[in-house]
N, C-alpha and C positions, 0 to 999 in steps of 0.2 A: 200138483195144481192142474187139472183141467181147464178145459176153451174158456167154460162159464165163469170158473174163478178170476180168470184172468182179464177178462170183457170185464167183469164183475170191478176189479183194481184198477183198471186203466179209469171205469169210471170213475170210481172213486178217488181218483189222482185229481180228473178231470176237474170234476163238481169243488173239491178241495179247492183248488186253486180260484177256482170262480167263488167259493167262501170269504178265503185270503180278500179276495180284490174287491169285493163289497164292502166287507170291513172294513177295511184298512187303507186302501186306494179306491174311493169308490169314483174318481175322476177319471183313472185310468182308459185308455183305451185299449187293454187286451186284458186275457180273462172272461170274457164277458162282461165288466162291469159296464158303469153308466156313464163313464164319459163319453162314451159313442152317441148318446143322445145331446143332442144342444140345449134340449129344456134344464139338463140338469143346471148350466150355468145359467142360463136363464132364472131359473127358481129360485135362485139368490138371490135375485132384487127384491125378493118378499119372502122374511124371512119364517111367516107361519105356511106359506106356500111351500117351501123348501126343507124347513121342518117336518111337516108330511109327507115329503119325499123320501125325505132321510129313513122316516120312520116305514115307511114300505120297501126299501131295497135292505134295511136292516131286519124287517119281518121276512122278507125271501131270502135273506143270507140263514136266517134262524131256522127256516124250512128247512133248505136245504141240509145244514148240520143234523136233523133231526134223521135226515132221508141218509145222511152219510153213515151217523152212527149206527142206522137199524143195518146198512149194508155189512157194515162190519160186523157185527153181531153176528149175520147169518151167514157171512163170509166163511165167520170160523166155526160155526156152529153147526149148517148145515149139511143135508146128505144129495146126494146127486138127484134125487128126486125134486128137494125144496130147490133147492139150485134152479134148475129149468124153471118151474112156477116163477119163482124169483125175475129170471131173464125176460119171461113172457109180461110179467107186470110190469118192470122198466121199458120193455117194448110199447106196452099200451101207454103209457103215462109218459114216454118220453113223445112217442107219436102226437098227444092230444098239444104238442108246440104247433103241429098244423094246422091246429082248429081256431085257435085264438089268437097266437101267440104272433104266428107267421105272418095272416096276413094284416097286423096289426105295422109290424117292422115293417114288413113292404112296402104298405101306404107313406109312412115314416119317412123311409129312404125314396120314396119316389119325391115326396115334400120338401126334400134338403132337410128331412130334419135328424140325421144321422151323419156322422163321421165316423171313419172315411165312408165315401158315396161306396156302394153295391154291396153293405155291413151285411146287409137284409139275407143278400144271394151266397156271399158266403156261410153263413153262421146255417142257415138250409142247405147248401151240401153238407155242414158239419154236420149235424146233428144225423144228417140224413145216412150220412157214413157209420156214425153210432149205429143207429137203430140196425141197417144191413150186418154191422156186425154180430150186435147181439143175436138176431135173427140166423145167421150162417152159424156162429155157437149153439144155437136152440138146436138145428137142425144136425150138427155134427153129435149131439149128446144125445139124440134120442135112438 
């Protein structure tokens, strides 16, 4: 198993678990899920409001499973070439969290509207950790 494979599993552990917790715990506070947001208990007092909630963090759990499974697939399938390509498109698509995503949460978290407070700042060095690594893997395989 090479850097890529393995960058490759850790994600795939990662994302898994953040599936896990959508689904099944979507109240939770680790994983990523949605109880870090306070709207989600909020959106309970109306329950076609919250309904559509449900049905969007269940539409991004579904994404995600889709994005897990093709990982796998090319996990096992592919050659040290498709690999790299692979790592460089999770780099960009994991990156595009800083476009929308980020300072969406940030706003959020500066609002009280996250639990626990500086959710925002952590979950950006996380991801931010991700990406440097796949990126050191990119560059160790070529």
């Amino acid at each position: 198993m090479n850097i890529i494979q393995i960058f490759i599993t850790v994600f795939i552990v990662l994302e898994t678990s953040n599936v896990i917790a959508l689904y099944f715990f979507p109240e939770a506070k680790y994983a990523n899920s949605v109880g870090v947001f306070r709207a989600w208990e909020r959106s309970k007092q109306d329950a076609k409001t919250h309904d559509f909630i449900k049905y969007l963090v269940n539409w991004v759990a579904g994404t995600k499973l889709i994005f897990i499974l093709l990982l796998l697939v090319i996990l096992i399938t592919a050659d040290e070439r498709t690999l790299i390509f692979t790592a460089i498109a999770l780099v960009i698509s994991i990156a595009s969290f800083y476009w929308r995503l980020f300072p969406l949460i940030k706003k959020m978290d500066k609002n009280d509207q996250i639990e626990p407070n500086n959710y925002s700042t952590v979950l950006g060095w996380i991801i931010l950790a991700i990406l440097l690594g796949f990126i050191v893997a990119i560059l160790l395989s070529i």
